[in-house]
C-alpha positions, 0 to 999 in steps of 0.5 A: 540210128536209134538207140536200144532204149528209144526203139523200146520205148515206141511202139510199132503196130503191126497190121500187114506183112509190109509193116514188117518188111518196113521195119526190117528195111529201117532198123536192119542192124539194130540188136543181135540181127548183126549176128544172124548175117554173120552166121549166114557168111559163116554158112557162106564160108563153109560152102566154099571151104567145101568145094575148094579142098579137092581142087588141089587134094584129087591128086592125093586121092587119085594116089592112095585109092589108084582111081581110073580117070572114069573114077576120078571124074566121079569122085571130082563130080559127086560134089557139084551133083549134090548141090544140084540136089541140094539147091532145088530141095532147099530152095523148095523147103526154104520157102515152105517150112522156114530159114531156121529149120532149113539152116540148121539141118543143113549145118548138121548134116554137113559136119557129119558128112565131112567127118565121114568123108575125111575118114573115109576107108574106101573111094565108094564112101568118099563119093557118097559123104561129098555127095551128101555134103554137095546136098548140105552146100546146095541147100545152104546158099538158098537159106543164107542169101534169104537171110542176107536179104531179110535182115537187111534194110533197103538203102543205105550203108550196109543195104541188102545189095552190099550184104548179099555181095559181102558173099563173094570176099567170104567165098574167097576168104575160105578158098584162101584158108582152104590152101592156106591150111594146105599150104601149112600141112605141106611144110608140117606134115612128115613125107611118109604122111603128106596123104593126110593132107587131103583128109585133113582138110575135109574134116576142118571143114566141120570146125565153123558148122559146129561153131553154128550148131551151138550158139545157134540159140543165142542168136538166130531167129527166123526171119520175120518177114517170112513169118509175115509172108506166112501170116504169122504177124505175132510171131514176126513181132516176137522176132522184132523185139528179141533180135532188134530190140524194136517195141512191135506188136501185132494188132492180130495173130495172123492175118488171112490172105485172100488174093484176086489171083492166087499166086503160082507156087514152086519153080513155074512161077519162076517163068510167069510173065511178071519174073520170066525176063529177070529168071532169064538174065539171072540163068545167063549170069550164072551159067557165064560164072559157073564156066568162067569161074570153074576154068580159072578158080578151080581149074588154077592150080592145073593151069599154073603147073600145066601152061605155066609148068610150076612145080607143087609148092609154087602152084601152092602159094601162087594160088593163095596168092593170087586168091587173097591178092585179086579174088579177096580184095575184088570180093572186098571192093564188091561189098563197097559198089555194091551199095553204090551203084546198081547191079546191072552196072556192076555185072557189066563192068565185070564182064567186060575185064574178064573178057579182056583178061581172057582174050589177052591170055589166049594171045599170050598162049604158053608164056615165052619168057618172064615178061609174058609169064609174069603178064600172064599171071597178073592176067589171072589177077585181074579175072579174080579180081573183076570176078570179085567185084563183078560178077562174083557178087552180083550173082548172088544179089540179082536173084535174091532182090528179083524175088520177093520173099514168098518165092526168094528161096525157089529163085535162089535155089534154082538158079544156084541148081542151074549154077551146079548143071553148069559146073558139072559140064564144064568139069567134064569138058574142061580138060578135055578143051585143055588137052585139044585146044591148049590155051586157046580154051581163053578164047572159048571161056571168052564167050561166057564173058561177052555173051552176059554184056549183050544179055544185060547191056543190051536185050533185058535192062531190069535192075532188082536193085531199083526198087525194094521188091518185098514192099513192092509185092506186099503193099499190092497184097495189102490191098486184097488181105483181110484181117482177123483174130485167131481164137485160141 
């Protein structure tokens, strides 16, 4: 890797977008760019923190504000509708208007929306702060994967595929804070206040999007090869030589793009012939996620206490547990194959283990005795941990290296939007699935696990990770740009 001093000394022309996106891909890393993908994690972790605090607190907030089971659903689903929301709006300002912008409002947003919502006097004001706080999460992870990507090289140690997975062991890490501060309010807080827990939870969230807020100056920039896409050669530059340290200059300000074929703009381009079939197999991966993952990760603690009938404080700490045991340590794995093997690989060795985990639990049922109890739990295991390496991470990665820049965010976005419709139904047919059919739900959820495997094995082999798709679309642009000079 080159030195500060040496990539200072050589200067880097900049003729086309695709000499930044060369750029990016060969010295990702260098500089304060380290600090820009650790920011977007930071986004990462705060999104999931978000969605993770009501998963055990609905009971408390079923408690003090004697909720319906209509109102339940409401307050349960306010969230998920807000990320609906949220994906299709920042993926849409995302690519138009930019990641800094975009990724800053949101952060403000959020803090605000989590301060109202754990101070919240009323049920209609909590529904309405996480409602807005689903819209703050729905327009981040269109933003933060589009980071991800674009300071990130192509190949290598620490590539694009490995920094887009290194979102799964984030969303993990903050689910296992989530009820970690759980864990430690249960034992801190006196009985005559233990509703605080939930409320307090809420307002915790805020503590790393202010983090963001503030030293957002001294180390995020926008991306330079969105800059780049926008024509903006100059101030790619800027951002070459302030966040990498690379002695770039461009030959003209901005460059004008005349193209044969005008590429299609927003979500229709989406399901054009050249990206029909890769949007098709990102839907499929994340509806199977969104089922699978609300059965088991969010729905854990209800299974725990409902099949396995554990009392509060060992659904608590089984669930951290098996968080930071399986789901964290397979997040954790998933960053390491991710740069190793393709994608598509990946996704099936997944799938495969989750489909297994679940049809062994289905023939396990309510466990007998503690052979089957303790068979059962390491059953939930290793979900989470197939969930982590697999499909978890892979999710993130498929879409983000299936689009190229001009359309990542609407891609990112809608198929995190398709993510949310998902969620929000199997959040209304879940328990009722639980209550008719018990633990033969595994054998339903066994679906979304094998469907993916003939999709992905089978039907459409398109591997985003084969080819750098930015310098693919960028060097046929090359061919139809012409430059020149804009006057002051």
């Amino acid at each position: 890797m080159s030195s500060v001093s040496e990539l200072e000394s050589q200067r880097y022309e900049i003729n086309s977008p695709n000499d930044v996106s060369s750029l990016v891909s060969k010295f990702a890393g260098q500089g304060k760019s380290n600090k820009v993908i650790w920011l977007a994690l930071i986004g990462v972790f705060i999104d999931a923190y978000d969605l993770t605090t009501l998963s055990f607190g609905i009971d408390q907030v079923v408690e003090e504000f004697s909720l319906t089971p209509v109102m339940t659903g409401v307050v349960a689903s306010a969230i998920i509708c807000g990320t609906i929301v949220g994906n299709i709006l920042g993926g849409w300002l995302t690519d138009k208007i930019g990641r800094y912008r975009v990724f800053m409002a949101d952060m403000v947003l959020f803090v605000i929306a989590a301060i109202v919502a754990g101070f919240a006097p009323n049920v209609w004001v909590l529904i309405l702060a996480r409602f807005i706080m689903g819209i703050s999460v729905g327009v981040d992870l269109p933003v933060a994967m589009s980071y991800l990507s674009e300071f990130s090289k192509f190949s290598g140690k620490s590539n694009k595929a490995a920094r887009l997975a290194a979102w799964c062991p984030m969303w993990y890490a903050a689910s296992s804070v989530c009820f970690g501060i759980v864990l430690a309010l249960y034992f801190l807080l006196p009985p005559e206040h233990i509703n605080w827990l939930w409320r307090a939870s809420l307002i915790f969230g805020a503590v790393p999007a202010l983090l963001i807020i503030f030293i957002r100056g001294k180390y995020l920039t926008e991306s330079p090869i969105w800059l780049a896409n926008q024509g903006d050669l100059a101030g790619a530059a800027k951002v070459l030589r302030e966040s990498y340290h690379i002695n770039a200059h461009a030959n003209v300000a901005r460059v004008e793009k005349k193209q044969i074929e005008r590429q299609q703009e927003g979500f229709l381009v989406l399901f054009n012939k050249t990206y029909l079939s890769r949007t098709i197999v990102s839907i499929v991966i994340h509806i199977s996620v969104a089922f699978q993952y609300t059965t088991i990760a969010f729905f854990l603690p209800s299974i725990l206490s409902r099949f396995f009938h554990t009392d509060v404080l060992t659904t608590i700490s089984t669930t951290l547990g098996l968080n930071l045991l399986f789901a964290f340590t397979g997040g954790l794995l998933g960053v390491y194959v991710a740069s190793r093997f393709t994608s598509r690989h990946v996704l099936l060795a997944g799938f495969v283990l989750q489909f297994i985990a679940l049809v062994v639990l289905a023939w396990i049922g309510q466990p007998a005795n503690s052979v089957l109890l303790y068979l059962a739990i390491g059953m939930l295991g290793l979900w989470l941990f197939s969930e982590g390496f697999g499909p978890g991470a892979q999710m993130m990665v498929y879409p983000t290296m299936a689009y190229p820049a001009s359309i990542r965010g609407v891609g990112v976005g809608f198929n995190r939007a398709v993510t949310g419709v998902a969620q929000a139904i199997a959040m209304f047919v879940l328990p009722i699935w639980m209550a008719n059919y018990k633990t033969d739900v595994f054998l339903i959820i066994s679906i979304f696990a094998i469907v993916p495997v003939i999709v992905i094995g089978f039907l459409i082999k398109y591997e985003p990770t084969k080819q750098d798709v930015d310098a693919v679309i960028e060097k046929d642009l090359d061919k139809k740009i012409v430059g020149h000079a804009i006057p002051d």
